[in-house]
C-alpha positions as CSV (number, residue, x, y, z in Angstrom):
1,X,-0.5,202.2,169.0
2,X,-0.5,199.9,172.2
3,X,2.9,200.0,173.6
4,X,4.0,197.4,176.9
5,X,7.0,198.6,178.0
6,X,8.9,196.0,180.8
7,X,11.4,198.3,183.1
8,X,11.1,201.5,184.2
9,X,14.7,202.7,184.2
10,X,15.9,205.3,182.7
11,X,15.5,204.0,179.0
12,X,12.3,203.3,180.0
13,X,11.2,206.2,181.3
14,X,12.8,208.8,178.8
15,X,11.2,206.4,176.1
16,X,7.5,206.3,177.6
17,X,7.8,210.1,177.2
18,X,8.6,210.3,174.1
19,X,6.0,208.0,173.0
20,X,3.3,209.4,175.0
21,X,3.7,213.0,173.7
22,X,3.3,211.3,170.5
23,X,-0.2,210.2,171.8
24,X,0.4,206.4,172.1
25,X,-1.2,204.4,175.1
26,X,1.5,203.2,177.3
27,X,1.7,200.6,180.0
28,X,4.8,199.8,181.6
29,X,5.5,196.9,184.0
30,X,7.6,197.1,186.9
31,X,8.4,194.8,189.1
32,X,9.9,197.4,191.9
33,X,7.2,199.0,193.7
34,X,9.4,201.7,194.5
35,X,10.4,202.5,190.7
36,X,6.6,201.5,189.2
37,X,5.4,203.9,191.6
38,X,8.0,206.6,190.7
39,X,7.2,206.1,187.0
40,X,3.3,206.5,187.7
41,X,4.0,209.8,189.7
42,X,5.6,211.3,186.6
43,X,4.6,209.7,183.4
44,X,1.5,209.6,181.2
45,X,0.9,206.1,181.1
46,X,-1.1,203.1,183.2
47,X,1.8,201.6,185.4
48,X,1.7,198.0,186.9
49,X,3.9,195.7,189.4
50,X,4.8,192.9,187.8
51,X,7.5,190.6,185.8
52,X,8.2,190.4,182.5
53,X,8.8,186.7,182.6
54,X,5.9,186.4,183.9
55,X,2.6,185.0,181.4
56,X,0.3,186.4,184.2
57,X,1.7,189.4,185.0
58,X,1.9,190.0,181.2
59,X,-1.4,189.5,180.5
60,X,-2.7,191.3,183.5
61,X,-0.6,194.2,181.1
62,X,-2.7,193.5,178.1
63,X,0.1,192.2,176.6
64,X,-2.6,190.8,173.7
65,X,-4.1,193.8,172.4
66,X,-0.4,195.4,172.3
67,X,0.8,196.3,168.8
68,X,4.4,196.8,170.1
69,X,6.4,194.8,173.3
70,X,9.6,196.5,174.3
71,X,11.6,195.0,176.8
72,X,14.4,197.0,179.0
73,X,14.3,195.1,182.3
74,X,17.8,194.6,183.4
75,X,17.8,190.9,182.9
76,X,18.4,189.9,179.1
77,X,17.3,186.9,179.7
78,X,14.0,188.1,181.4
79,X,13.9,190.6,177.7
80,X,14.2,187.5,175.7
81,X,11.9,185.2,177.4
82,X,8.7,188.2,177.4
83,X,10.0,188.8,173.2
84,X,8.9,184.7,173.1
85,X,5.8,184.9,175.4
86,X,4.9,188.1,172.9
87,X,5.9,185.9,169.8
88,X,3.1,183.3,170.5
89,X,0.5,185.8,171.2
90,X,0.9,187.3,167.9
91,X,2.1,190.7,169.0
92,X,3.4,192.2,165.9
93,X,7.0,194.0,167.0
94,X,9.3,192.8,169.9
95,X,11.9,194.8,170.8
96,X,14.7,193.4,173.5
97,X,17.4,195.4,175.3
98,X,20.1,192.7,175.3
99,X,24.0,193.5,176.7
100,X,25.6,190.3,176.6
101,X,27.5,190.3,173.4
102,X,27.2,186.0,173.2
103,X,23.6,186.5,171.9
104,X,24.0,188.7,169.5
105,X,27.0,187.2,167.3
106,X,25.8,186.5,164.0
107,X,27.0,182.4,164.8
108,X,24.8,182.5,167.8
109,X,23.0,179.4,168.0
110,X,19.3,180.5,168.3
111,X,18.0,183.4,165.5
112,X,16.7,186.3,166.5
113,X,12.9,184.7,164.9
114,X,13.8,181.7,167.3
115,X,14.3,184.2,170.5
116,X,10.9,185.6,169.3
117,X,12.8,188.9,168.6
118,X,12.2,191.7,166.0
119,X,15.0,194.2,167.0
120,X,17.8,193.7,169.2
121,X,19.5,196.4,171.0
122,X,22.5,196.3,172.0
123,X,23.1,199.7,174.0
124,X,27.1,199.2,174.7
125,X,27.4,198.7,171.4
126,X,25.7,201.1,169.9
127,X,27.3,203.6,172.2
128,X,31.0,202.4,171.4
129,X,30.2,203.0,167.6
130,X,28.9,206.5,168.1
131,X,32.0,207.1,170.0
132,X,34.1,205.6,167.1
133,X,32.8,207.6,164.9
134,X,33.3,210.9,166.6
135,X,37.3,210.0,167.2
136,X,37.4,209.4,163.1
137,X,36.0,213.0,163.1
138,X,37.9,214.6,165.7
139,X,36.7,218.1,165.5
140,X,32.7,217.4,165.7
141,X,30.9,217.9,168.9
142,X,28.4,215.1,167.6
143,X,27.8,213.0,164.0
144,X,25.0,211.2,162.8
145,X,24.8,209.6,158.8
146,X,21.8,209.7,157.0
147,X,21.2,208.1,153.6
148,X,23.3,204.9,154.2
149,X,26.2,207.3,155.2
150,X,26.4,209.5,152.5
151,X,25.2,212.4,154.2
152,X,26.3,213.8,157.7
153,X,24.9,216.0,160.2
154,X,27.6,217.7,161.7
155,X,28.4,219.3,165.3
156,X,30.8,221.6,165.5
157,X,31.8,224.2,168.7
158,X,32.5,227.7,167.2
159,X,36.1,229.6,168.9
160,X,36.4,232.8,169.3
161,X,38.9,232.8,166.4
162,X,36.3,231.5,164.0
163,X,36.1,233.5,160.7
164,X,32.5,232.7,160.3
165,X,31.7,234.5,163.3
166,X,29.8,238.1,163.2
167,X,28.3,237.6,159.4
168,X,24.8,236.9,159.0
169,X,24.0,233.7,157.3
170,X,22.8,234.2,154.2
171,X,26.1,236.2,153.2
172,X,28.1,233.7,154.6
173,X,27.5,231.0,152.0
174,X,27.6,233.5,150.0
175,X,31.2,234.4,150.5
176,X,32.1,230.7,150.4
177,X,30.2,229.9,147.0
178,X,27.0,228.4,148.4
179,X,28.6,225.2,149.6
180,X,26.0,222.4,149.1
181,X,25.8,222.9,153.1
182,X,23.1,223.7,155.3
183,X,23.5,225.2,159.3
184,X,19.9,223.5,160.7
185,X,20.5,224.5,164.0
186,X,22.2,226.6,166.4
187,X,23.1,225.7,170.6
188,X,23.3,228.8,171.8
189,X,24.0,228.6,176.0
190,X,20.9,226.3,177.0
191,X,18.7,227.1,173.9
192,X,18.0,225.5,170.6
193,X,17.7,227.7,168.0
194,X,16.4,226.8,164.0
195,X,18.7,229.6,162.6
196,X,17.5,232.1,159.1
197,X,20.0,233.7,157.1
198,X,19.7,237.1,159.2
199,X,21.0,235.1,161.8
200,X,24.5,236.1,163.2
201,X,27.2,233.2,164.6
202,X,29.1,233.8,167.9
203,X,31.6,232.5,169.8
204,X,30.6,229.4,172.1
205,X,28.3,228.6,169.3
206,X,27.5,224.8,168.7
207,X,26.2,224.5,165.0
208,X,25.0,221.6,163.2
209,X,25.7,221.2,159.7
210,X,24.0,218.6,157.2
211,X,26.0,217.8,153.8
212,X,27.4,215.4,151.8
213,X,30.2,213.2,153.5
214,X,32.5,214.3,151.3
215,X,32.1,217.8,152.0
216,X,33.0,217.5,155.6
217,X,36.7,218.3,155.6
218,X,36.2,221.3,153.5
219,X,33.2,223.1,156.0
220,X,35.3,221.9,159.1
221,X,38.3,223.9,157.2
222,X,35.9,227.0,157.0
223,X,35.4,227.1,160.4
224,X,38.8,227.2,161.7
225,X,38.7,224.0,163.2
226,X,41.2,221.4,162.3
227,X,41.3,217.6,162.4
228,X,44.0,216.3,165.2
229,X,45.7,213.1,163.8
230,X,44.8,210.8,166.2
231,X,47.1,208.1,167.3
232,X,47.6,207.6,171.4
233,X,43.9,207.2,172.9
234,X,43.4,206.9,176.9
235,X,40.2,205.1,178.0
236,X,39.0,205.5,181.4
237,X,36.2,202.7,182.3
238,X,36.8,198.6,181.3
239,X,33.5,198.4,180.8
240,X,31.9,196.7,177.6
241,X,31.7,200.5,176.1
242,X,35.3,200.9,176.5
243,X,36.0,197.2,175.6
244,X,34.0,197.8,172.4
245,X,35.8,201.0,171.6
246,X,39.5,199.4,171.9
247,X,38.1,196.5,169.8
248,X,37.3,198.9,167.2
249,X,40.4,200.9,167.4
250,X,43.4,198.8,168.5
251,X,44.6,197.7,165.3
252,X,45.4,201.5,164.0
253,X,45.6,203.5,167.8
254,X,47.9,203.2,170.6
255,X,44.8,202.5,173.1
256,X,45.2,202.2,176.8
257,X,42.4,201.2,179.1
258,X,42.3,202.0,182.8
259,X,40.0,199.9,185.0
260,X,40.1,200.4,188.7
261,X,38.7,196.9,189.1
262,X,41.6,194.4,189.5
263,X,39.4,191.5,188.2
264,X,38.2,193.4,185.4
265,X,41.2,194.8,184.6
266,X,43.0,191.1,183.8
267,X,39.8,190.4,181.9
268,X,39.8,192.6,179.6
269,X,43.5,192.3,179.4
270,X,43.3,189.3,178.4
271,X,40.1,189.7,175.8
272,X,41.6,192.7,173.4
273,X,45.0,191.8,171.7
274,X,46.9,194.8,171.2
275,X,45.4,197.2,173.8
276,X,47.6,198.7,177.2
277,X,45.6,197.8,180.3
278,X,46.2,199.7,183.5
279,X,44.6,198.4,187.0
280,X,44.4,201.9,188.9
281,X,42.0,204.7,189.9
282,X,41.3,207.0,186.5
283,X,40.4,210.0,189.1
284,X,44.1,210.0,190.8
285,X,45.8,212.7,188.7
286,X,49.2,211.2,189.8
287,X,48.1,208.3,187.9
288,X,47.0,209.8,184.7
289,X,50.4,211.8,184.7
290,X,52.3,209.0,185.3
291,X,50.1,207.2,182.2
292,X,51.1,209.6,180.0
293,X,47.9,212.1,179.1
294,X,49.6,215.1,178.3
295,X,50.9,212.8,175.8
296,X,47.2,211.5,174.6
297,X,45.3,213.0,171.3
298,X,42.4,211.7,173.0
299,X,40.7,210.7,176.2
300,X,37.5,209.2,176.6
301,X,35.8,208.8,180.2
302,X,33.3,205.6,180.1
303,X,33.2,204.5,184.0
304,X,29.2,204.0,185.3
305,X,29.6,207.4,187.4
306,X,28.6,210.8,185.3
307,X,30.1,212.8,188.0
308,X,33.7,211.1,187.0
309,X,33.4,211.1,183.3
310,X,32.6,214.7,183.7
311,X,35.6,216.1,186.1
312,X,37.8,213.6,184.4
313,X,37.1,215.0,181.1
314,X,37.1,218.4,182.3
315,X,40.7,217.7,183.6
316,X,42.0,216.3,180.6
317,X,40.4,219.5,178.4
318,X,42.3,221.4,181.0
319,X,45.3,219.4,180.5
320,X,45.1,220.6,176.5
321,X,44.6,217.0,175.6
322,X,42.7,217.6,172.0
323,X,40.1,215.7,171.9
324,X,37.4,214.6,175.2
325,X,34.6,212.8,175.0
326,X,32.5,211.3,178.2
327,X,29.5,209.0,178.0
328,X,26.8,210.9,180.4
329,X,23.6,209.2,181.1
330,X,21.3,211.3,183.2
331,X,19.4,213.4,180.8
332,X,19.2,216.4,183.6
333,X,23.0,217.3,182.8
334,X,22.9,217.1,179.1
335,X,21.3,220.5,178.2
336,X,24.4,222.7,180.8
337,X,27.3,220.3,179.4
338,X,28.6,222.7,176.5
339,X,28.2,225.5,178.8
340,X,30.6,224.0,181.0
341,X,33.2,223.5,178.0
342,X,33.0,220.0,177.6
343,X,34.2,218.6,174.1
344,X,32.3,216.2,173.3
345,X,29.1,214.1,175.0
346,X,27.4,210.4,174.7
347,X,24.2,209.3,175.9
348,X,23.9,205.5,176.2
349,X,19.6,206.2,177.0
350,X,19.1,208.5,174.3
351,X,21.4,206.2,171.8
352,X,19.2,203.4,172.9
353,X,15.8,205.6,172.7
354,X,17.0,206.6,169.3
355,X,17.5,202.9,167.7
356,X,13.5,202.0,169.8
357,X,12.1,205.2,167.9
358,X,13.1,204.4,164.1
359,X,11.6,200.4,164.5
360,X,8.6,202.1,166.0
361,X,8.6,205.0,164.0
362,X,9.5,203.0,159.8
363,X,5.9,202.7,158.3
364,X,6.5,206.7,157.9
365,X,9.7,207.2,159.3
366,X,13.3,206.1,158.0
367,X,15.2,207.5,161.2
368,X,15.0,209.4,163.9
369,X,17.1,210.7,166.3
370,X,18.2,213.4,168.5
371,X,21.9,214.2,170.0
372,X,22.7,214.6,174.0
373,X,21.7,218.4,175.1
374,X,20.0,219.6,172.3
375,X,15.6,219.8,172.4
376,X,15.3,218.7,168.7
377,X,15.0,215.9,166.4
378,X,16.3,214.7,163.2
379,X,14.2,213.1,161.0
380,X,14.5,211.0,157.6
381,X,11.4,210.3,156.5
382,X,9.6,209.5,152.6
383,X,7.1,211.7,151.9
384,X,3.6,209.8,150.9
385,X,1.6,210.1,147.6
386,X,-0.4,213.7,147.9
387,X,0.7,214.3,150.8
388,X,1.5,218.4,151.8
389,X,5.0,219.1,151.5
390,X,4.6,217.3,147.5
391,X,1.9,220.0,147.0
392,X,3.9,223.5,147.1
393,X,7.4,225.4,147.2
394,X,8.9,224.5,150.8
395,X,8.9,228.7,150.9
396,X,4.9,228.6,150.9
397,X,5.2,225.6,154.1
398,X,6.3,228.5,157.0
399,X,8.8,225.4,158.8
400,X,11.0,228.3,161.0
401,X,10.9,229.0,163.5
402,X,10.5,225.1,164.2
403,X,11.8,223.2,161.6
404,X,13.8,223.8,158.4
405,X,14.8,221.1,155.9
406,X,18.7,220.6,155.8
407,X,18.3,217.8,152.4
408,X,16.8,216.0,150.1
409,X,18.0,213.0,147.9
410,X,16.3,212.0,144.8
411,X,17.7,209.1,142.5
412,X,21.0,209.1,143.9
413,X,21.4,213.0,143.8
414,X,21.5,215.4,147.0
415,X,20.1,218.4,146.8
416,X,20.3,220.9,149.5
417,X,17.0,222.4,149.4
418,X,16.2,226.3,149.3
419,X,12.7,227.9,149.3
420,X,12.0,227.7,145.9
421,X,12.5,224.0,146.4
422,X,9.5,221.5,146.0
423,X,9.6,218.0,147.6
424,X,8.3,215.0,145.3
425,X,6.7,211.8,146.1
426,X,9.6,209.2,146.6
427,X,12.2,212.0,147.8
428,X,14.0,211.1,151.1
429,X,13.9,213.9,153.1
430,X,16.0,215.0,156.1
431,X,14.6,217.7,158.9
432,X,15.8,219.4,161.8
433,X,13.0,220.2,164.1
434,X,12.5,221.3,167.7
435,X,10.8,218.5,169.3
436,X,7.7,220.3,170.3
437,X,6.8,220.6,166.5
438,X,7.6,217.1,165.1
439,X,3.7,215.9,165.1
440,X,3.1,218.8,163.2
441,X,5.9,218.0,160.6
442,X,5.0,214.7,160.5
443,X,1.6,215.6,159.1
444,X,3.1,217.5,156.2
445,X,4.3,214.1,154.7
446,X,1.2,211.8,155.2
């Protein structure tokens, strides 16, 4: 496909990689020399100075022959206004990075048709509900929901007290009654690993673990992890990621906010109804004392600065408050961040990334996505008529060591799939696979 991609930040550019290892053809418009010519230096794709509210400079792009128009400038209203200009010349999907909530409200006076929009994303947003659902399942590392929810992939950090440690695999499930589980992968120091059942769990282990919702509590239970009752939440950061987390939160958790802003800080204090705001400096120990964190079941750290959601959420592990999480952005210090025992880790690029990919990806795909740190991808996609994978027993198919299948659901049933398993036309099928093989997987289904 033709992709024009307006911005080269740091959605943009982790995006245009993505796409371009996927063998699209890229242009990307920038009106910073500086950053177009940074983005040029480093990524496969024909990069041009320009606006995206400009017609010329859009054309000048080839904004006509483009079969997809994504735009991530930092200016919503410079996203909205290219969306309209690609509306008129017929290009098929628009996509628009938007952050001020006012457009998106369902009562908003202009449709997303009328703003010339296909997909809207919100990346505050979308960053605040992964974060929500990680404090509702306080032990994972990282969740994702598959199947309209019913089925979760599930990170979990393995302690040296673990009882599944030491055992290989395949006697494992048996010992617990082959749960209806599967273990897809395995973050072992800075590697990704697609485990077999010879493999052996150890402690510092991060596993993922795809099953049915409701078999959740009962596999975090075998691990020797246990759900902390969450009830007092500090938020470092007023920003719209922490506003939209208190939102979500404030009617069943003690939530305070701290925002070293003073303007900010009455703003928000004013917006949310039942949250504590603090004006004060999150990073002054004194402070967070003083707030009462040793007292917290959680602390999350969403400021703009990496560098202070990390220390700060390092601090309040130290500080044996239960559960950490901190939104990190620059994709260089995902991959070291368990290693460095942090809890657990948000991406606002990749979360964004992830929501582009599955519009791009739906004629084949039903979701992708990928979680901070780890070089893989997890796919839900519906196999088409004659394709591969419908053809033989998934034991005949070779996926390790780059992929394995972790489910399968067919007419309402899920079905955890072994080797003697064989995919049908119509199944919806979830995969684990290192990133570097995906293209190849995605063959199997067409």
């Amino acid at each position: 496909m033709n992709i024009l991609i307006v911005g080269a930040g740091e959605v943009s550019f982790h995006l245009a990689k993505r796409l371009s290892a996927e063998k699209h053809n890229i242009t990307v418009l920038e009106r910073d020399p500086e950053k177009a010519q940074h983005a040029e230096e480093l990524l496969d794709a024909m990069v041009l100075v320009g606006s995206g509210s400009s017609l010329e400079d859009l054309k000048n792009a080839n904004i006509e022959q483009a079969d997809v128009f994504i735009a991530l400038s930092n200016l919503d209203e410079v996203n909205l206004l290219g969306c309209r200009y690609a509306q008129k010349l017929d290009v098929p999907y628009k996509i628009a990075r938007v952050r001020n909530p006012e457009y998106t409200k369902p009562d908003f006076i202009l449709s997303h048709e009328e703003m010339g929009v296909d997909l809207i994303i919100h990346p505050e947003r979308e960053t605040a509900n992964a974060i929500v659902r990680l404090i509702h399942q306080s032990s994972a590392t990282g969740v994702l929901e598959f199947a309209g929810g019913r089925i979760q992939l599930l990170g979990i950090r393995l302690e040296r007290d673990s009882p599944i440690l030491g055992e290989p695999l395949k006697k494992l499930w048996n010992k617990y009654g082959n749960l209806s589980a599967r273990i897809v992968s395995i973050k072992r120091k800075e590697k990704t690993l697609i485990p077999g059942g010879n493999d052996i769990l150890v402690a510092g282990d991060q596993i993922f673990v795809i099953c049915e919702k409701n078999l959740v509590p009962t596999f975090v239970q075998i691990t020797g992890k246990k759900d902390v009752s969450i009830q007092n939440i500090m938020i470092l950061g007023g920003g719209l990621i922490g506003q939209f987390v208190a939102e979500n939160l404030e009617d069943n958790i003690n939530v305070k906010v701290i925002e070293v802003r003073s303007d900010k800080s009455e703003k928000i204090a004013n917006m949310l109804k039942k949250t504590l705001v603090i004006h004060g400096d999150g990073t002054n120990i004194d402070l967070l004392a003083t707030e009462g964190i040793l007292d917290m079941d959680a602390f999350i750290s969403v400021t703009g600065d990496d560098e202070t959601n990390i220390i700060c959420t390092l601090v309040a592990g130290h500080l044996k408050v239960p559960r950490t999480i901190a939104l990190v952005n620059k994709t260089e210090y995902l991959p070291i961040t368990p290693t460095i025992g942090m809890d657990a880790v948000v991406s606002k690029q990749l979360i964004t990334v992830n929501a582009i990919l599955r519009f791009i990806r739906r004629s084949t795909l039903e979701s992708v996505s990928s979680i901070p740190g780890l070089d893989a991808e997890i796919i839900e996609i519906i196999p088409s008529k004659g394709s591969k994978i419908t053809k033989q027993p998934l034991k005949s198919l070779h996926f390790r060591p780059s992929a394995i299948l972790g489910a399968v659901t067919r007419n309402n049933e899920v079905i955890i799939p072994t080797g003697d398993t064989q995919v049908q036309t119509g199944d919806r099928v979830i995969i684990f696979s290192l990133t570097k093989a995906v293209p190849e997987v995605e063959k199997l289904f067409k």
